[in-house]
C-alpha positions as CSV (number, residue, x, y, z in Angstrom):
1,X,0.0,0.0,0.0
2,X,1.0,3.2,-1.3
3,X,0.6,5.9,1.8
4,X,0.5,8.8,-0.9
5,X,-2.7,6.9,-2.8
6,X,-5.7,9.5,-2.7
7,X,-8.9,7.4,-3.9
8,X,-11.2,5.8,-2.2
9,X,-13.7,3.3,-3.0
10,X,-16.3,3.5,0.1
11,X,-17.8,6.3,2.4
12,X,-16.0,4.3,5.0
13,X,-12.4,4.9,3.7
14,X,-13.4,8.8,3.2
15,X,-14.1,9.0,6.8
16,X,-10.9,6.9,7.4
17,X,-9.1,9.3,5.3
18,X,-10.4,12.1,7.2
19,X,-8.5,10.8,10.6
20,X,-11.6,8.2,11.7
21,X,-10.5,5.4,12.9
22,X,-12.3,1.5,11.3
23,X,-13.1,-1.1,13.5
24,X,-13.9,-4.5,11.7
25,X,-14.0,-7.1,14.6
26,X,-15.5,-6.2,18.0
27,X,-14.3,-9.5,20.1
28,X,-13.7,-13.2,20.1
29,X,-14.4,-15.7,22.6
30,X,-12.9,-18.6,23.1
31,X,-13.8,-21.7,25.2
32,X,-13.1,-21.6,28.8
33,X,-11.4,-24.1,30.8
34,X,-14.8,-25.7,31.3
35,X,-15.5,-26.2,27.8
36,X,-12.5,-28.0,26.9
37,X,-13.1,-30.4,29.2
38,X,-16.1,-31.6,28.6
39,X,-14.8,-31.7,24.8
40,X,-11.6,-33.6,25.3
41,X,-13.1,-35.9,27.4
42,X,-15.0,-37.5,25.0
43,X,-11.8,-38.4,23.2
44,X,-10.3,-41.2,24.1
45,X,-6.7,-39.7,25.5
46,X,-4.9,-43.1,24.0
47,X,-4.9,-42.0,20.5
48,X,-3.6,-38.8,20.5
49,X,-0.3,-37.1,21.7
50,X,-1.8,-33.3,21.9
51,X,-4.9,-31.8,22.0
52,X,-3.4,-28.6,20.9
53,X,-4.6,-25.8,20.6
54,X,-6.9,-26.8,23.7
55,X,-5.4,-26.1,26.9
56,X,-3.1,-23.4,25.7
57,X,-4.8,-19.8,26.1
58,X,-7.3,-21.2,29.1
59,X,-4.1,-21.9,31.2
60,X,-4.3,-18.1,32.0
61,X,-7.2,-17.8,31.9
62,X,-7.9,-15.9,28.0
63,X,-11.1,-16.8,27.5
64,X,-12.0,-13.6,25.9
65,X,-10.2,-10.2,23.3
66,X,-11.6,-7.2,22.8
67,X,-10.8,-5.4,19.8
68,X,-9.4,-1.7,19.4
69,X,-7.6,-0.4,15.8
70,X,-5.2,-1.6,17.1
71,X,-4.5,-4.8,19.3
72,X,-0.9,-6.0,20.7
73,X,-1.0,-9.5,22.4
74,X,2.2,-9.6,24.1
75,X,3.9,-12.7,25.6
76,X,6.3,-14.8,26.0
77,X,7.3,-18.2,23.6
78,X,4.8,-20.2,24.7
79,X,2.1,-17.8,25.9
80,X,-0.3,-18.5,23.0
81,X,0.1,-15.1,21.2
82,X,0.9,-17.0,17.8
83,X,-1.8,-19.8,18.3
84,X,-4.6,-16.7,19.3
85,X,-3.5,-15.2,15.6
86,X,-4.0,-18.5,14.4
87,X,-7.0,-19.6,15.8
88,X,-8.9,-15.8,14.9
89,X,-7.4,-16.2,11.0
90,X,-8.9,-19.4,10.7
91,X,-12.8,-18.3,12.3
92,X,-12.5,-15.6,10.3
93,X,-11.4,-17.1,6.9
94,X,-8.2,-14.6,6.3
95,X,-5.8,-14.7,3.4
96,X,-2.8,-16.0,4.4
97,X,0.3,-17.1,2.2
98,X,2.4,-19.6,3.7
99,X,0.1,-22.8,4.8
100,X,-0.5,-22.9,8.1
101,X,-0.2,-26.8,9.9
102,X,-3.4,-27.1,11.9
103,X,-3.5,-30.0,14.6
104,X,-6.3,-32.5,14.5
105,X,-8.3,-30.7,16.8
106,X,-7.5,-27.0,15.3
107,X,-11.0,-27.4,13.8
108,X,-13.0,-28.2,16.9
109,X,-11.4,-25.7,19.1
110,X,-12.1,-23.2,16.3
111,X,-15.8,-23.8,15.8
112,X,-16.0,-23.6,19.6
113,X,-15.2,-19.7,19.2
114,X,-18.1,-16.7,19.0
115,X,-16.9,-13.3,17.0
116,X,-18.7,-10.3,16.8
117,X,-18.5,-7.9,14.1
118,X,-18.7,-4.1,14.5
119,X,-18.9,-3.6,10.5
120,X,-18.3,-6.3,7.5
121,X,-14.5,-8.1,7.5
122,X,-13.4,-6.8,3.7
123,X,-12.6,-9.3,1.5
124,X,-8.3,-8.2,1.9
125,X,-8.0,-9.0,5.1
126,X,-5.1,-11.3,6.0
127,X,-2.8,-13.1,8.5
128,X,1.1,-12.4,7.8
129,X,3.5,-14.9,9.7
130,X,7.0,-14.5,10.3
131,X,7.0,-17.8,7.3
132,X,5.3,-15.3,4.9
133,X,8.2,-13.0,5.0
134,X,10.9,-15.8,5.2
135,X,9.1,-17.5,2.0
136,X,9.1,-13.7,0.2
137,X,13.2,-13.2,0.9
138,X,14.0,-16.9,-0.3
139,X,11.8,-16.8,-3.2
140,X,13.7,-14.1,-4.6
141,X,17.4,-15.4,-4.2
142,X,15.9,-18.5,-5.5
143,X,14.8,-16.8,-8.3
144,X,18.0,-14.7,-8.8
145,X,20.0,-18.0,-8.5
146,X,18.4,-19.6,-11.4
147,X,19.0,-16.4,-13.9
148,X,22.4,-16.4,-12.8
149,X,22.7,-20.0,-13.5
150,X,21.0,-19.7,-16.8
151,X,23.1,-16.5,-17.5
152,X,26.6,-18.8,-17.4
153,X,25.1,-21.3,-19.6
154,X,24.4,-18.4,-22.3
155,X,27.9,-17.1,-22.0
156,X,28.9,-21.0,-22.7
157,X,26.2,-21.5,-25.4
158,X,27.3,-17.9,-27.3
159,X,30.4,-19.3,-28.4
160,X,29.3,-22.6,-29.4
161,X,26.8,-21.0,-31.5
162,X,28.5,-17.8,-33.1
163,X,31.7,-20.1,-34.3
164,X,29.1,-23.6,-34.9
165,X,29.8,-24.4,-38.9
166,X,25.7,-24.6,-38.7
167,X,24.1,-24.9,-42.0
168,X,20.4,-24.8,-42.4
169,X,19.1,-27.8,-44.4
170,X,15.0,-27.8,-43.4
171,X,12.4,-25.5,-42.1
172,X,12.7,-28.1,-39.0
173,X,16.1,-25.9,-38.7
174,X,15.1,-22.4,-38.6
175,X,14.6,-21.4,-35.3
176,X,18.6,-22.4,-35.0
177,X,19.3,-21.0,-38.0
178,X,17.2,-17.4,-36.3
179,X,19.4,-17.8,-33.1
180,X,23.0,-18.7,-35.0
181,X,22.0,-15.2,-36.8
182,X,21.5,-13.6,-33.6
183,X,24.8,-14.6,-31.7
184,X,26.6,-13.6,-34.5
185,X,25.5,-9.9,-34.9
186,X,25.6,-8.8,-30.9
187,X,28.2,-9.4,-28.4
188,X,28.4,-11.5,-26.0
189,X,26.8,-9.4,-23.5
190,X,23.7,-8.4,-25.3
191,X,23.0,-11.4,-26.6
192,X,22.7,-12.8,-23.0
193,X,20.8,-9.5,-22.1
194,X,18.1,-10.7,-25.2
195,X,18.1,-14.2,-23.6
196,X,17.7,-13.7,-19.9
197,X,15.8,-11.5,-17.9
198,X,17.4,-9.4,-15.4
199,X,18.1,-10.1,-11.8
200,X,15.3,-9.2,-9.2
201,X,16.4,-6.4,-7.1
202,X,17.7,-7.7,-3.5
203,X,17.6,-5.6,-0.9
204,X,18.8,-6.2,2.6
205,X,16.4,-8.3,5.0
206,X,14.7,-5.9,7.0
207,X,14.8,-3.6,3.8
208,X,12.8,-7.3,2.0
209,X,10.4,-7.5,5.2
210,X,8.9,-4.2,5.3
211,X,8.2,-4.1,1.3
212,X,6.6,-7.2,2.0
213,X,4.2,-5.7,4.8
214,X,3.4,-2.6,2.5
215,X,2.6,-4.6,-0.1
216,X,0.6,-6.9,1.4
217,X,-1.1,-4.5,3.9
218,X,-3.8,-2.6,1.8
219,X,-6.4,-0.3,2.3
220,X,-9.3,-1.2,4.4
221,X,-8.6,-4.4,6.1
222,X,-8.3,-6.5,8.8
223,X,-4.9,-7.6,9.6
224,X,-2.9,-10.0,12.0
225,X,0.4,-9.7,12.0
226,X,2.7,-12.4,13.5
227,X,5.9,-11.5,15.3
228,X,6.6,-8.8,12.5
229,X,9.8,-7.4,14.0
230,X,11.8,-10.2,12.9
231,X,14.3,-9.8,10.4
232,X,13.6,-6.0,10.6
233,X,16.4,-3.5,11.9
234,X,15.3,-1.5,15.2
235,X,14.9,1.6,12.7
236,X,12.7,-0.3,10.4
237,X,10.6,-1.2,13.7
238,X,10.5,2.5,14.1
239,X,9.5,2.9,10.1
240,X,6.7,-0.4,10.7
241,X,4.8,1.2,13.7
242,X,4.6,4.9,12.1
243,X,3.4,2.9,8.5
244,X,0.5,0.7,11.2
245,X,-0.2,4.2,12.4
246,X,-0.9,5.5,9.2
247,X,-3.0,2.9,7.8
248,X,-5.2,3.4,10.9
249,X,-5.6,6.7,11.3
250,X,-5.9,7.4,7.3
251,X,-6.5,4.3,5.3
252,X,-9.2,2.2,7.4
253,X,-7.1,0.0,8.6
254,X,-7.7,-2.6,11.5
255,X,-4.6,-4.4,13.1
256,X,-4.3,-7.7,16.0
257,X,-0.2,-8.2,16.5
258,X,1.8,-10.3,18.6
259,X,4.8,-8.4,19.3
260,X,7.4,-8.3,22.1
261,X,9.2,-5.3,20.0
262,X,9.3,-1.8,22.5
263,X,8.8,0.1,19.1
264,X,5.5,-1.8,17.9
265,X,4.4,-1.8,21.6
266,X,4.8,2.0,22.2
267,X,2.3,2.4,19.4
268,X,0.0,5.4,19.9
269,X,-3.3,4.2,21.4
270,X,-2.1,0.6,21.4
271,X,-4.6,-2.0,23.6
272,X,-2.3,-4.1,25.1
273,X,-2.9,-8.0,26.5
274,X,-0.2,-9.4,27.8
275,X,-0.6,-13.3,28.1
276,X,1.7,-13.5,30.7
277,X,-0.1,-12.8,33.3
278,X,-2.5,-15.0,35.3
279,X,-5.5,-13.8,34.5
280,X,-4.4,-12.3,30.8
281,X,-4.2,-8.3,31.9
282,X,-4.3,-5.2,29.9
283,X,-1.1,-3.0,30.2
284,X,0.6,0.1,29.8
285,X,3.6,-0.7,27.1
286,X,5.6,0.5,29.7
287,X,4.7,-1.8,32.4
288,X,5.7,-5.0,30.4
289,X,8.5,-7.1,31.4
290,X,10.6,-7.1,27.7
291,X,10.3,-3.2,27.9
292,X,11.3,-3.0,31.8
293,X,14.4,-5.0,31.0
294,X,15.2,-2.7,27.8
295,X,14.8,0.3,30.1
296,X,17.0,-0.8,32.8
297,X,19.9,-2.3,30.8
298,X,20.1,1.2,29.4
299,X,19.5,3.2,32.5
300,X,22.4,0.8,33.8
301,X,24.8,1.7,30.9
302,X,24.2,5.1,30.1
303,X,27.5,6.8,31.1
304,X,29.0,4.8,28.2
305,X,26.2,6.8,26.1
């Protein structure tokens, strides 16, 4: 999504445009300690090695989210931040582009969940993993590894052909006879150029990641973003949060991350979960644990600043 774009297809993104703020879903419940029970035990506990995801966001007690523009669920490994993406992509249907590997009971435990809607999920809305971005940055080396490769052979197969004593005896011959023709009026280099198509740009990782997320984030959507911070600098965090902002406050934009980054936590009117705590709590981004830490390694070190 281009932040500069300055049409609009709805009444909805003109208000968003105007600074109003979308909100798609209202809430999600999910089933209480009480509920899994009664479920798993009607499942013979002999044939099956994990009930995941039951028993993983009722441990502390998360049995319910409410839903602002913007939604952190904070946590850490372990907590059920990635599995509560998870489970609220699949109710709701989203796009996603990696596949995701549900367990045999993903489906029950996510029929067992009630969502509300404040106003209709658009059709964009999507679930990016930390895979999505991973799968983005290899495709393209993969792709840039097999024009290279193809490139060497051309510089191989340029020779053979320019100096080949080819003759053309049948029409069966002439696409040869089009391509000897060819090597021997450009250079080496051009003929390869005509042949080949040219590398994809690479950028760095983090500079990779956050194309990805502004191309996939688009105007007037619902999305869930999964661990995002990874494999982006602490200035493209910095760059990430402002672009979130943006698509909130002027492109209609609805957001659920897990994050333990300070710079996606210290978002601007951020609701905050952290599934840590016994009961899951809301917080103040500077309450959290990760950020405490940060804080004081700094406040310990800053006469070497």
């Amino acid at each position: 999504m281009q932040l500069c774009k300055q049409s609009f297809a709805s009444e909805d993104a003109n208000s968003a445009r105007m600074g109003y703020t979308m909100t798609y879903l209202d809430y999600i419940k999910f089933p209480d300690g009480g509920m899994e029970f009664t479920f798993c035990s009607r499942v013979k506990q002999t044939c099956f090695d994990s009930f995941y995801p039951f028993g993983i966001l009722s441990k502390n007690r998360l049995t319910r989210l409410d839903f602002e523009p913007i939604t952190i669920l904070y946590g850490g490994n372990g907590s059920g931040k990635s599995t509560a993406l998870n489970v609220i992509a699949e109710r709701l249907e989203l796009l996603r582009d990696s596949p995701y590997n549900k367990s045999n009971f993903f489906p029950n435990y996510v029929a067992m969940c009630e969502i509300q809607f404040v106003n209709d999920l658009p059709k964009n809305s999507r679930i990016i993993t930390s895979d999505d971005v991973f799968d983005y940055i290899l495709n393209i080396r993969t792709i840039n590894e097999g024009i290279d490769y193809k490139r060497e052979e051309l510089f191989e197969d340029y020779l053979e052909t320019k100096y080949s004593d080819f003759k053309m005896k049948s029409m069966a011959d002439y696409e040869q006879l089009k391509r000897v023709n060819k090597a021997k009026s450009k250079t080496q280099s051009r003929f390869v150029r005509s042949e080949v198509m040219d590398n994809i740009r690479e950028y760095s990782n983090g500079e990779s990641a956050f194309l990805y997320f502004a191309e996939k984030i688009d105007e007037n959507g619902l999305f869930l973003l999964d661990e995002p911070e990874n494999s982006l600098s602490a200035k493209k965090q910095l760059e990430l949060a402002k672009f979130i902002e943006d698509s909130v406050r002027f492109f209609g934009c609805q957001f659920i991350i897990s994050t333990h980054s300070p710079f996606l936590l210290a978002m601007k009117g951020a609701k905050i979960y952290d599934l840590d705590e016994n009961p899951v709590d809301l917080k103040k981004w500077t309450d959290l644990e990760n950020v405490r830490t940060y804080h004081e390694f700094f406040i310990r070190h800053q006469d070497v600043f």
